[in-house]
Biopython code that builds the backbone (N, CA, C, O; Angstrom):
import numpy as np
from Bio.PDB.StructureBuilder import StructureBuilder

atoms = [
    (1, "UNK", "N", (13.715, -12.734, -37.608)),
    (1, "UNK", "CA", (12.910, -12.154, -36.552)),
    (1, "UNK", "C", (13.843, -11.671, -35.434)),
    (1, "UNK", "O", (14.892, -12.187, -35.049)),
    (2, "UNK", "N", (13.339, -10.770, -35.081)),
    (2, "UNK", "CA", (14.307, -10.031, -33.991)),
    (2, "UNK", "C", (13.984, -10.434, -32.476)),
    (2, "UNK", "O", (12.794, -10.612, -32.212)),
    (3, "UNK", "N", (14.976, -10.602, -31.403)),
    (3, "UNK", "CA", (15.223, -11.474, -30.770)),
    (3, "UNK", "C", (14.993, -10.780, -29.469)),
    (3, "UNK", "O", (15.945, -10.014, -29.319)),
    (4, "UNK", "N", (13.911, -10.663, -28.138)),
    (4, "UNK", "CA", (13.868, -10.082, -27.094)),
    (4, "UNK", "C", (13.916, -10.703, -26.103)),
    (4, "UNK", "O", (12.962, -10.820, -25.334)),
    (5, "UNK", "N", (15.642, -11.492, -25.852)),
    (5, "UNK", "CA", (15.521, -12.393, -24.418)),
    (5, "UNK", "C", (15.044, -12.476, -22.846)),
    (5, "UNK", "O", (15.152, -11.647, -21.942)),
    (6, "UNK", "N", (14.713, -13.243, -22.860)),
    (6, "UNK", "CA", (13.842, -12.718, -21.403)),
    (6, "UNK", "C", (13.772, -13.935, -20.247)),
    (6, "UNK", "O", (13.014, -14.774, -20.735)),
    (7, "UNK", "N", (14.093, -14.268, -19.313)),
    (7, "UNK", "CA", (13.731, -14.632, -18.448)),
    (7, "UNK", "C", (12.550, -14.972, -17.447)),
    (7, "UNK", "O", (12.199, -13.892, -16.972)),
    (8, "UNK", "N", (11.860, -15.892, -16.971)),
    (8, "UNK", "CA", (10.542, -15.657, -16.674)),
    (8, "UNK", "C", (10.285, -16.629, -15.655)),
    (8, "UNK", "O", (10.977, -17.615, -15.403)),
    (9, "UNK", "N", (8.932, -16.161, -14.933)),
    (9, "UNK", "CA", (8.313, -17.602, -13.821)),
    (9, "UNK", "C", (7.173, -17.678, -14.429)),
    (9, "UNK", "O", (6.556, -16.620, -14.554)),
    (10, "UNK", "N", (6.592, -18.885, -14.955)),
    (10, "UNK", "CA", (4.955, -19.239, -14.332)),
    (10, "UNK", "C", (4.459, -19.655, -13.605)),
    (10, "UNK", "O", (5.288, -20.437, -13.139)),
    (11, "UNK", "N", (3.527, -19.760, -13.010)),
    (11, "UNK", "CA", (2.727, -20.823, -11.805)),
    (11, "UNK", "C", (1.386, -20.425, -12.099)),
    (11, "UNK", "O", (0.905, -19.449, -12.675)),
    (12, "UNK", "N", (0.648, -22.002, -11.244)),
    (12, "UNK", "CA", (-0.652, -21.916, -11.224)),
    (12, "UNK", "C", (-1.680, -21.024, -10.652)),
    (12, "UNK", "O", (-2.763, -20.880, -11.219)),
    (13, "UNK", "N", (-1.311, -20.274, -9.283)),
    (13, "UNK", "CA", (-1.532, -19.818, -8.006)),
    (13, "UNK", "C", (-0.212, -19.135, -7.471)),
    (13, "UNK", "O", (0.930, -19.161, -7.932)),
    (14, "UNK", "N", (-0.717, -18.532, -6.379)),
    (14, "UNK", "CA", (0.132, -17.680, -5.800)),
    (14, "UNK", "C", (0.681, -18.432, -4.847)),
    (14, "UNK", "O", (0.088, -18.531, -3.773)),
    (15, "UNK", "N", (1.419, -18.833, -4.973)),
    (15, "UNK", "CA", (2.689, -20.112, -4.109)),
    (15, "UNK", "C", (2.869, -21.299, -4.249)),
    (15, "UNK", "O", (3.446, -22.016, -3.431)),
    (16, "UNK", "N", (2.186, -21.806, -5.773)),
    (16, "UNK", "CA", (1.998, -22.656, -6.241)),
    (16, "UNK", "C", (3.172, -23.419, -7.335)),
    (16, "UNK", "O", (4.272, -22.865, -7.358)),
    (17, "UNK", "N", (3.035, -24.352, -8.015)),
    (17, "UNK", "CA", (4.291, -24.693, -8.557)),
    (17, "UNK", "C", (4.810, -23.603, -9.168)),
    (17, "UNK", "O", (4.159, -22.589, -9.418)),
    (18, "UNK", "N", (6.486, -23.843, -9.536)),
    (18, "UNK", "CA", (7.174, -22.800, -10.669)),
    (18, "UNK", "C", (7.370, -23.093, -11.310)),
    (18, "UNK", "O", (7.534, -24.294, -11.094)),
    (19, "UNK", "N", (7.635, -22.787, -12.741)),
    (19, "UNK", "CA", (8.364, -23.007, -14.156)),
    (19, "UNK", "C", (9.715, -21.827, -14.435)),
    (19, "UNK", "O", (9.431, -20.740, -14.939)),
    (20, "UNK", "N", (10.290, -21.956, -14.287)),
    (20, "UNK", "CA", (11.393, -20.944, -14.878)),
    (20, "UNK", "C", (11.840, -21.364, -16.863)),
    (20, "UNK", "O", (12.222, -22.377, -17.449)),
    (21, "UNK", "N", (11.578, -20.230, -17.199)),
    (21, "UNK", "CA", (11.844, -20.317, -18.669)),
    (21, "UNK", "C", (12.723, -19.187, -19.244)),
    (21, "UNK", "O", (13.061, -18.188, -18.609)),
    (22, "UNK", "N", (12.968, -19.393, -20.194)),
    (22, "UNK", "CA", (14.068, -18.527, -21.114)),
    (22, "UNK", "C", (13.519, -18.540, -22.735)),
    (22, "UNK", "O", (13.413, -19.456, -23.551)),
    (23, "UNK", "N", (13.208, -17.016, -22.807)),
    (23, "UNK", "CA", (12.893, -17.252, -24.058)),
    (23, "UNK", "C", (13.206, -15.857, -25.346)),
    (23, "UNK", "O", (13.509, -14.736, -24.938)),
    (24, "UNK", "N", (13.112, -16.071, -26.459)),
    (24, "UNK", "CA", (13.743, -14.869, -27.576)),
    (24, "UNK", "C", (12.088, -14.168, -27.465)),
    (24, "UNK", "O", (12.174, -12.941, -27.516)),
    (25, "UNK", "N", (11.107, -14.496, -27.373)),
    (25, "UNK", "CA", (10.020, -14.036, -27.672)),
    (25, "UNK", "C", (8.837, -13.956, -26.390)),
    (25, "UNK", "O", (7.898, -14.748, -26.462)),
    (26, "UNK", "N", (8.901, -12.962, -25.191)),
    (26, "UNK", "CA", (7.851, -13.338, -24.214)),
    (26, "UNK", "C", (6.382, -14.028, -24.093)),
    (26, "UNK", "O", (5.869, -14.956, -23.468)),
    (27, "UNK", "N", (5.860, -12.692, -25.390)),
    (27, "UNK", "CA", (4.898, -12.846, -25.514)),
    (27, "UNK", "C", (4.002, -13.895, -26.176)),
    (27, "UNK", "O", (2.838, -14.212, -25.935)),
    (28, "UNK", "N", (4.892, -14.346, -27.091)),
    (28, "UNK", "CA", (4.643, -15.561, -27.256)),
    (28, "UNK", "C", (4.698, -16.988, -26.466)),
    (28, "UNK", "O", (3.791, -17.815, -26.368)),
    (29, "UNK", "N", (5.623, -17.026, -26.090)),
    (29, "UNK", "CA", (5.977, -18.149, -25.444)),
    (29, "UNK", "C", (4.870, -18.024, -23.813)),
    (29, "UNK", "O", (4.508, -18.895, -23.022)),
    (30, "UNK", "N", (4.713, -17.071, -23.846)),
    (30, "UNK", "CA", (3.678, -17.005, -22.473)),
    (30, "UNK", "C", (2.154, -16.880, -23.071)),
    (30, "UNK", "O", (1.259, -17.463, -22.458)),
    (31, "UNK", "N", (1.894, -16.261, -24.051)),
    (31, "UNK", "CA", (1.070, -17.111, -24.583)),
    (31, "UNK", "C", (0.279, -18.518, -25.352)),
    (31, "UNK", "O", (-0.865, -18.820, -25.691)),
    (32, "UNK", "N", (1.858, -19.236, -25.387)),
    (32, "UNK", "CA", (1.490, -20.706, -25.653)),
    (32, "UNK", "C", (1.344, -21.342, -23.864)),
    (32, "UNK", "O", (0.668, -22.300, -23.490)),
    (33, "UNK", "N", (1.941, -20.723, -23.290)),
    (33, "UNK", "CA", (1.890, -21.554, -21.822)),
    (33, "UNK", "C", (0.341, -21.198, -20.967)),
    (33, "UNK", "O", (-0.060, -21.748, -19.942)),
    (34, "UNK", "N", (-0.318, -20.143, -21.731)),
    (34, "UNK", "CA", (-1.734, -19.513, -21.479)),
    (34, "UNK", "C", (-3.017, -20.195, -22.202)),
    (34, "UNK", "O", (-4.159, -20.433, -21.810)),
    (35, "UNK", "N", (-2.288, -20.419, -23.512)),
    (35, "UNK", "CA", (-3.192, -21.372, -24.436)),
    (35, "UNK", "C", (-2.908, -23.190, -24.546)),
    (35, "UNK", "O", (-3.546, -23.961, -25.263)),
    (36, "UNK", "N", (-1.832, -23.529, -23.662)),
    (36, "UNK", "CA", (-1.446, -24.966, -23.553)),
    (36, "UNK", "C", (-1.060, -25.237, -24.720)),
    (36, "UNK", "O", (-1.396, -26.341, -25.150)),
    (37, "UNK", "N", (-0.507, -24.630, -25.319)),
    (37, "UNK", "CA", (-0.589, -24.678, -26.793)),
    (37, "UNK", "C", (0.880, -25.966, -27.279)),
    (37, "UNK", "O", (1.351, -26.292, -28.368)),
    (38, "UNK", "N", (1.140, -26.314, -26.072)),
    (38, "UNK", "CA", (2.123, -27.136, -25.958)),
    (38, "UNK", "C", (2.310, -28.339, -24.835)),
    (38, "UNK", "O", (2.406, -27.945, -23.673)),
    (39, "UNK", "N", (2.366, -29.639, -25.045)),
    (39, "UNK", "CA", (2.312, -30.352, -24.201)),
    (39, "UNK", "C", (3.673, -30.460, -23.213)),
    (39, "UNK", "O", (4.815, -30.291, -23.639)),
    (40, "UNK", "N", (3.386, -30.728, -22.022)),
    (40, "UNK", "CA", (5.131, -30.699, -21.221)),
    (40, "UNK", "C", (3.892, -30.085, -19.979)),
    (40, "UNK", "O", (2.684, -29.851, -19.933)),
    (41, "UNK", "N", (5.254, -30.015, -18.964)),
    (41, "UNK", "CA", (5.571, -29.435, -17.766)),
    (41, "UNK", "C", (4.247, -28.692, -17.010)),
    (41, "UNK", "O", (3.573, -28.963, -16.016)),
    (42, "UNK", "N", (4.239, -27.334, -18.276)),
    (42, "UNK", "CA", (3.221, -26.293, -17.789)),
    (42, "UNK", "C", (2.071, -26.139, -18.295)),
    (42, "UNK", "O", (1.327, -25.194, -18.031)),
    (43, "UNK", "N", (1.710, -27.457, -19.407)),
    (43, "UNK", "CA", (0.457, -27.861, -19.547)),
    (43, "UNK", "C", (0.036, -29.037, -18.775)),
    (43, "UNK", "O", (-1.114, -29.475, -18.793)),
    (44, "UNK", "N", (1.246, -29.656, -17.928)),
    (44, "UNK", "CA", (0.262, -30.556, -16.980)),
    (44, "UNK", "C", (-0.085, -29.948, -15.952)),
    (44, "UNK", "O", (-1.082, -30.407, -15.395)),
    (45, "UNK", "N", (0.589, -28.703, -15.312)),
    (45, "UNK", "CA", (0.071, -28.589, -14.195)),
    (45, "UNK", "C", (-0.501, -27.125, -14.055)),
    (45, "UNK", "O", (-0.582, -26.487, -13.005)),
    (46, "UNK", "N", (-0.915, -26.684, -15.421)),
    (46, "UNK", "CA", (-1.468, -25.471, -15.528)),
    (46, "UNK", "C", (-1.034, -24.349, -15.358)),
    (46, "UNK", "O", (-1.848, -23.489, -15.022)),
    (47, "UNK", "N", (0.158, -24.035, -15.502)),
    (47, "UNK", "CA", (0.898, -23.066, -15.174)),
    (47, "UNK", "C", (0.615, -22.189, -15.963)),
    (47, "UNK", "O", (0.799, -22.734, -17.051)),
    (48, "UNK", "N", (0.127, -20.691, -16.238)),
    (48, "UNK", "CA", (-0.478, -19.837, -16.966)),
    (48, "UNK", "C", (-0.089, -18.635, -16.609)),
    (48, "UNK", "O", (0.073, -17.634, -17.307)),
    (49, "UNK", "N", (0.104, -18.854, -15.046)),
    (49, "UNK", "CA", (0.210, -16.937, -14.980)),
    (49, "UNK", "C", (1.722, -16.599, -14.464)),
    (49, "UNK", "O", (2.418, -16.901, -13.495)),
    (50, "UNK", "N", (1.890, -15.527, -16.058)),
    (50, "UNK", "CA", (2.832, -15.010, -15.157)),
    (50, "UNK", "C", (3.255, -13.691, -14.254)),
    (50, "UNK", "O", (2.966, -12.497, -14.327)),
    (51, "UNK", "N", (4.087, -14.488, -13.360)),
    (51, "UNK", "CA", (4.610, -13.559, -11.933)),
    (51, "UNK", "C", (5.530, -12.863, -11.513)),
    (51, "UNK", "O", (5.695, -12.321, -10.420)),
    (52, "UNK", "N", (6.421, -12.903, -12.854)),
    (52, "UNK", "CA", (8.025, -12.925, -12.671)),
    (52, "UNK", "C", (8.531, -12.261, -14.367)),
    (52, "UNK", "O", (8.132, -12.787, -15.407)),
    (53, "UNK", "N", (9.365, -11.161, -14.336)),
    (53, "UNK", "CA", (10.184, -11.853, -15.919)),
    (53, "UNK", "C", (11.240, -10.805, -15.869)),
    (53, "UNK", "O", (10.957, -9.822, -15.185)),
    (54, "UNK", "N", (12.274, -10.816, -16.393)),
    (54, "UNK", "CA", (13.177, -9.819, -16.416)),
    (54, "UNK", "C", (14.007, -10.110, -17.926)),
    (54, "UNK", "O", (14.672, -11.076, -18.299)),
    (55, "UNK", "N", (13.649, -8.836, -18.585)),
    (55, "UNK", "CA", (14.682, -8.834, -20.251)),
    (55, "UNK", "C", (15.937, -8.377, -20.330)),
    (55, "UNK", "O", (16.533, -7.557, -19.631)),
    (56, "UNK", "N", (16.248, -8.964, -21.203)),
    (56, "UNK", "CA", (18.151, -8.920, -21.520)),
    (56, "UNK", "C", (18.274, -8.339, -22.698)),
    (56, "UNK", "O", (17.330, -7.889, -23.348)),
    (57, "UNK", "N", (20.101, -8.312, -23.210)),
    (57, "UNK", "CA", (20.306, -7.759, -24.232)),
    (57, "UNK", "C", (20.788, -8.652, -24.867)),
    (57, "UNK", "O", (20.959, -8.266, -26.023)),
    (58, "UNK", "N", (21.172, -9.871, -24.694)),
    (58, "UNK", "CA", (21.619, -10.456, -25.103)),
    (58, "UNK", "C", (21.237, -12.053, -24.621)),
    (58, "UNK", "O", (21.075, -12.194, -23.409)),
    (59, "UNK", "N", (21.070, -13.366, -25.551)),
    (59, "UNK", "CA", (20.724, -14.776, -25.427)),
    (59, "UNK", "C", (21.509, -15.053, -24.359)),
    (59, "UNK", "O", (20.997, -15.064, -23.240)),
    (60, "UNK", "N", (22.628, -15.273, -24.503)),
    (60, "UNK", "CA", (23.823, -16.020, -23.641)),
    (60, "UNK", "C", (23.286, -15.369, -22.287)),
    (60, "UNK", "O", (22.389, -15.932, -21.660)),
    (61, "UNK", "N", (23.787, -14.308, -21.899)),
    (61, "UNK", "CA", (22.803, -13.173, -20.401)),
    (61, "UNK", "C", (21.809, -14.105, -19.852)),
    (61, "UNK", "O", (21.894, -14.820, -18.853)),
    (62, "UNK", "N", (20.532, -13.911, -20.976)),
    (62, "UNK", "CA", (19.711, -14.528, -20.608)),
    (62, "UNK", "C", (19.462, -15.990, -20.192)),
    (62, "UNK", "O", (18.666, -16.432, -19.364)),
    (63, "UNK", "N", (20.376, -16.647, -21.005)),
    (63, "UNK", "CA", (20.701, -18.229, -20.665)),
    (63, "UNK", "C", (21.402, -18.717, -19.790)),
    (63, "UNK", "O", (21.051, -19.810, -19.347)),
    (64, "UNK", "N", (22.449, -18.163, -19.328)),
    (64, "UNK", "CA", (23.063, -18.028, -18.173)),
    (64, "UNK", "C", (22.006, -17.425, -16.770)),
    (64, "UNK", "O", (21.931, -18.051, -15.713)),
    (65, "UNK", "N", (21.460, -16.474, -16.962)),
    (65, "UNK", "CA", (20.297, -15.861, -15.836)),
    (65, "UNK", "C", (19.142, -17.036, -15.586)),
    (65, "UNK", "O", (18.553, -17.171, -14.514)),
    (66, "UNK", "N", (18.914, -17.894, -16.813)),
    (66, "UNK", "CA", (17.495, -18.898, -16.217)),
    (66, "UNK", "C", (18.133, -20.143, -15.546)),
    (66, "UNK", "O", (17.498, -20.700, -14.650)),
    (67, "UNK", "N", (19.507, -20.678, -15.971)),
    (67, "UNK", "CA", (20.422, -21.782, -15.292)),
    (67, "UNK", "C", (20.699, -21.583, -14.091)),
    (67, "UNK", "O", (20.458, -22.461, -13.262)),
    (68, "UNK", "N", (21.422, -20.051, -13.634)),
    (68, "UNK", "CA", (21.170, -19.814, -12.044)),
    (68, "UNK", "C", (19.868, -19.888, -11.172)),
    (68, "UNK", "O", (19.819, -20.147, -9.970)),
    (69, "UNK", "N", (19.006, -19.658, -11.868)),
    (69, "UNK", "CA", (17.411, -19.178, -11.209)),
    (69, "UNK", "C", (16.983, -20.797, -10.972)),
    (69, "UNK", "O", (16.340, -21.244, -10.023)),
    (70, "UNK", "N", (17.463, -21.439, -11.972)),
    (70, "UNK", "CA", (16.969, -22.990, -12.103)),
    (70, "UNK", "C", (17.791, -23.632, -11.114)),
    (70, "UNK", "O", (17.490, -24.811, -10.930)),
    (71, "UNK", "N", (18.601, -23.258, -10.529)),
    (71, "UNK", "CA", (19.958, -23.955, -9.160)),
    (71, "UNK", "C", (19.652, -23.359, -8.253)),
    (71, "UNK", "O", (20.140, -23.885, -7.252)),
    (72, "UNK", "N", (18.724, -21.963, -7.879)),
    (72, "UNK", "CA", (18.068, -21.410, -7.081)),
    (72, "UNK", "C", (17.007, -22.570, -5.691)),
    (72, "UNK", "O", (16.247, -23.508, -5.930)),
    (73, "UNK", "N", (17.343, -22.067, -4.555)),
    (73, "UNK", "CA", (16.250, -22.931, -3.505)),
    (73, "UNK", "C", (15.341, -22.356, -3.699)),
    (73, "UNK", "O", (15.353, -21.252, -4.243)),
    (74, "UNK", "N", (13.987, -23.139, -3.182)),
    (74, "UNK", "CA", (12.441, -22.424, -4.158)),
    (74, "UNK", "C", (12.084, -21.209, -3.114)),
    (74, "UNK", "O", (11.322, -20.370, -3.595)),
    (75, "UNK", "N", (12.522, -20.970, -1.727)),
    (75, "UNK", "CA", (12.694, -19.803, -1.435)),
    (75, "UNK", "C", (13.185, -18.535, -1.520)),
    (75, "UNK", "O", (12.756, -17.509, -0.990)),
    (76, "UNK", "N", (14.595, -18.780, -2.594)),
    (76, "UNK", "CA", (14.697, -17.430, -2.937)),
    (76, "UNK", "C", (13.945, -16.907, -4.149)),
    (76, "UNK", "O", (13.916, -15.722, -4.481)),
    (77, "UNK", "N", (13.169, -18.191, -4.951)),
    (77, "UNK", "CA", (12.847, -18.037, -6.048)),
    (77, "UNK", "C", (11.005, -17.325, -5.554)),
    (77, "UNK", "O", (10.118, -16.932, -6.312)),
    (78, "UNK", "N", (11.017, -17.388, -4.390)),
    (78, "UNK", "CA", (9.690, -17.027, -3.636)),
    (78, "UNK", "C", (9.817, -15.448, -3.481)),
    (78, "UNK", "O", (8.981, -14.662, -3.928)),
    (79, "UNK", "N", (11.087, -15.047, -2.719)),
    (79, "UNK", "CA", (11.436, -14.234, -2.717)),
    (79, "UNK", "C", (11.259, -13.300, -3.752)),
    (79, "UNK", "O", (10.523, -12.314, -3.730)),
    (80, "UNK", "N", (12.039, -13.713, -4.722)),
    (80, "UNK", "CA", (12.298, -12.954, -6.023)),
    (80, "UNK", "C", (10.696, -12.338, -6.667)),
    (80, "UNK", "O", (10.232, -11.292, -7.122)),
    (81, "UNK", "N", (10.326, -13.514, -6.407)),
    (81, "UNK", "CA", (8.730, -12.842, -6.987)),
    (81, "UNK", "C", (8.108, -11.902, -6.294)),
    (81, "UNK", "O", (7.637, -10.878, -6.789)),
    (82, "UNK", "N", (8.069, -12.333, -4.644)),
    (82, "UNK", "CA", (7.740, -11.085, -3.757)),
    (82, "UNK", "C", (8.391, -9.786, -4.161)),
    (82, "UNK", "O", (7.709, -8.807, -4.467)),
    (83, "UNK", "N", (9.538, -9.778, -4.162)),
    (83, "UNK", "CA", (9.825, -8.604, -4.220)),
    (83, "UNK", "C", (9.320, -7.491, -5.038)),
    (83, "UNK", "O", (9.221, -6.338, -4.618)),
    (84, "UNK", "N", (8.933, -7.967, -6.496)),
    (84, "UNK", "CA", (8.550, -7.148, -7.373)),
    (84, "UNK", "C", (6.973, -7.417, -7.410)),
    (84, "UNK", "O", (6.274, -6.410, -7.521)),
    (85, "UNK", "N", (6.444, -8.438, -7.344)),
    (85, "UNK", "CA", (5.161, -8.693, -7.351)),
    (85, "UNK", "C", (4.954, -9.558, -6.442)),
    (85, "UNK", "O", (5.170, -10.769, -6.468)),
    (86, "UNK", "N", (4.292, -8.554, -5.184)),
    (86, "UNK", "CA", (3.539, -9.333, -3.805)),
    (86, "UNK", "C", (2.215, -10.165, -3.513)),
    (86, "UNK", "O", (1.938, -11.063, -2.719)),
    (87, "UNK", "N", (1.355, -9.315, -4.734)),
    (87, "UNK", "CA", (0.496, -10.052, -4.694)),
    (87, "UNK", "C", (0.200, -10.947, -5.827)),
    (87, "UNK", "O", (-0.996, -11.028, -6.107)),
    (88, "UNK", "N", (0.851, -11.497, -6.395)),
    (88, "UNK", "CA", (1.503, -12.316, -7.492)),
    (88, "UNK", "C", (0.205, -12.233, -8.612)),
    (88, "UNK", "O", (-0.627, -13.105, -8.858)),
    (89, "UNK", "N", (0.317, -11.122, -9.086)),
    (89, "UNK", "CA", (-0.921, -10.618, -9.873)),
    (89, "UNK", "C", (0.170, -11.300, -11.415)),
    (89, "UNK", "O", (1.330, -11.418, -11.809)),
    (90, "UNK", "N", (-1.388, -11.596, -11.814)),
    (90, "UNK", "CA", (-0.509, -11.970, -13.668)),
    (90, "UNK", "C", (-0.032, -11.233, -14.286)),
    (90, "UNK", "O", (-0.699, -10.200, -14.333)),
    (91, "UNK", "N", (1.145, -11.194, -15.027)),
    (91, "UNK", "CA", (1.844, -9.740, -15.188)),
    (91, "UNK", "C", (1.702, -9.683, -16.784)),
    (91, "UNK", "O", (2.131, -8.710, -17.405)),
    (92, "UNK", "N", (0.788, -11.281, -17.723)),
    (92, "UNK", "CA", (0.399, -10.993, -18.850)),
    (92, "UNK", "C", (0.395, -9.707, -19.631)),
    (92, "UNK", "O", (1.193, -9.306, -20.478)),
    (93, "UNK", "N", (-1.031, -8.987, -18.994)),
    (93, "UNK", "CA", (-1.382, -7.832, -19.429)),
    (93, "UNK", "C", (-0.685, -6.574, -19.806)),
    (93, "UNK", "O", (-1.088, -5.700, -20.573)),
    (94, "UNK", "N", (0.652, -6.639, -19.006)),
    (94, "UNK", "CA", (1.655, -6.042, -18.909)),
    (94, "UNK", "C", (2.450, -5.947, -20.197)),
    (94, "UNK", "O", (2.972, -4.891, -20.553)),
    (95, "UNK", "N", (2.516, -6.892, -20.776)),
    (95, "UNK", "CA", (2.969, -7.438, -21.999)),
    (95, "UNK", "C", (3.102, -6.815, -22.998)),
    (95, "UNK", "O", (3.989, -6.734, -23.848)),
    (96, "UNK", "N", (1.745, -6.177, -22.784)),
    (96, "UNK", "CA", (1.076, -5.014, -24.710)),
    (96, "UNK", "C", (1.233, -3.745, -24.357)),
    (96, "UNK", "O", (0.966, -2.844, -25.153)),
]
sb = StructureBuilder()
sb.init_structure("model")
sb.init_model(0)
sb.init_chain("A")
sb.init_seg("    ")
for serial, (resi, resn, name, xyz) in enumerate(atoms, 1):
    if name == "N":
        sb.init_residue(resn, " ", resi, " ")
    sb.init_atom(name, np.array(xyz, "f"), 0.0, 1.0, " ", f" {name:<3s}", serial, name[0])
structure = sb.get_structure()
């Protein structure tokens, strides 16, 4: 299967907890975090929508990009979302 690394935020609400993730497959993986389809983190606290994501060309890129974001203060990580999405609309739909 071919591999589309990507970087990402979820949260519950718009200023609400974050999840930062890294993954080969967006749409999937944001659709298990939509369907809880997995126990952890962002099925306890409902984390579903996402607000945030930026794709790579490469795993390592991308794995290296979610480790900084994850050492990030939760204000720039506030930031970051503002910037591209202010009104922290779910960017799901976006997806297809």
């Amino acid at each position: 299967m071919a591999q589309n690394p990507a970087v990402y935020i979820v949260t519950n609400r718009p200023g609400g907890t974050l999840y930062i993730g890294m993954t080969g497959n967006l749409r999937h993986r944001v659709w298990q975090h939509r369907t809880h389809a997995l126990p952890g983190f962002t099925d306890r606290y409902n984390l579903e929508r996402l607000v945030w994501f930026e794709l790579h060309s490469e795993m390592r890129v991308a794995i290296q990009r979610e480790k900084s974001l994850k050492r990030w203060r939760r204000a720039w990580k506030v930031a970051l979302i503002q910037e591209s999405n202010p009104g922290w609309r779910d960017l799901w739909p976006e997806l297809f």
